[in-house]
N, C-alpha and C positions, 0 to 999 in steps of 0.2 A: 429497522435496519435493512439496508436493501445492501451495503457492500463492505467492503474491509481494503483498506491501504496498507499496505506497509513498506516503510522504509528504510532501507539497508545502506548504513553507514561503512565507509570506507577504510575497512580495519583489517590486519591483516587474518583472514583461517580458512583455514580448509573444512571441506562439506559442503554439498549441493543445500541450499540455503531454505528453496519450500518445491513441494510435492502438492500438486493440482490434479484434481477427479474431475469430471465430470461428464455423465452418457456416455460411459465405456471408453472415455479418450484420456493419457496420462499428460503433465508437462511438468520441466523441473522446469523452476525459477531460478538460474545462479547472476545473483548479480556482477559478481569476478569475468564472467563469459559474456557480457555484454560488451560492444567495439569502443564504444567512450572509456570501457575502466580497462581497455588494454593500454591506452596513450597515455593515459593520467588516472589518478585517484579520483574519483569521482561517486556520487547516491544513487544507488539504485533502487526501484520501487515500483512494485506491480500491485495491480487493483484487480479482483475479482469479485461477484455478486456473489449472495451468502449461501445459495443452491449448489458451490463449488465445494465439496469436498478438498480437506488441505490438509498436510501433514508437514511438521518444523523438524527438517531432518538434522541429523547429530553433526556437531562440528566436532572434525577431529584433531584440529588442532588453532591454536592461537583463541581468539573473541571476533564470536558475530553479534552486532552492536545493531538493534532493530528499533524499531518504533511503528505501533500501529493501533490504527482508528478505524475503530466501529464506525460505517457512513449511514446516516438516516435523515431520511425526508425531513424536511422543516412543517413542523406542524400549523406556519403561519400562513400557509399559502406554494402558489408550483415553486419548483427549484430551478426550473429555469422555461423555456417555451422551444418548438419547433424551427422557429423564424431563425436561421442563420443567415449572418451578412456574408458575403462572399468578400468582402474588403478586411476582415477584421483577420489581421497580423500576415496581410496578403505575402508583405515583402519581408518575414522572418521576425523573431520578436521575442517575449516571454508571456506564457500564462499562467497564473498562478489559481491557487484556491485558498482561501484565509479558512483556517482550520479554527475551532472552539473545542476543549471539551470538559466532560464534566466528571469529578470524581465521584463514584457511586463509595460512600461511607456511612457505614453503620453504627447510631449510639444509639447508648445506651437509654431507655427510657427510663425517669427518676420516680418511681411510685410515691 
């Protein structure tokens, strides 16, 4: 695991949403105080490396609606290369990441 996602659906409550550490330096994460979700309802979502200290501050009121993923290297080979096109989404666009993941579930072993 080198990082953690997570994304913050569009619901209404109050509370600063996450608390970031790291070498002495603090940051809140509110997805509500981002300029996109003053105009409209909109997902917010920040990414940090796993050397980030983080804390999931209290909501105090309404439902904070989250989703987040553990990121880890592909054990198949690099996750991506150095080599950037300077053409790619020159003139505005979308990037996305197709997520997978996997339920860790515990049975029972049948003696």
């Amino acid at each position: 695991m080198f990082d953690s996602l997570v994304i913050v659906f569009p619901t209404p409550h109050e509370g600063k949403t996450l608390l970031l550490r790291h070498r002495g330096q603090e940051w809140i994460f509110d997805s509500d105080q981002a300029p996109a979700a003053k105009c409209q309802p909109s997902i917010g979502y920040v990414a940090f490396f796993s050397d980030v200290e983080h804390e999931v501050a209290l909501v105090t009121s309404g439902h904070r609606i989250t989703s987040t993923y553990n990121l880890y290297f592909d054990d198949g080979g690099p996750v991506s290369t150095n080599d950037a096109d300077p053409e790619f989404l020159a003139e505005d666009g979308t990037l996305a990441f197709g997520l997978r993941h996997v339920y860790l579930i515990k049975r029972k072993l049948k003696r």
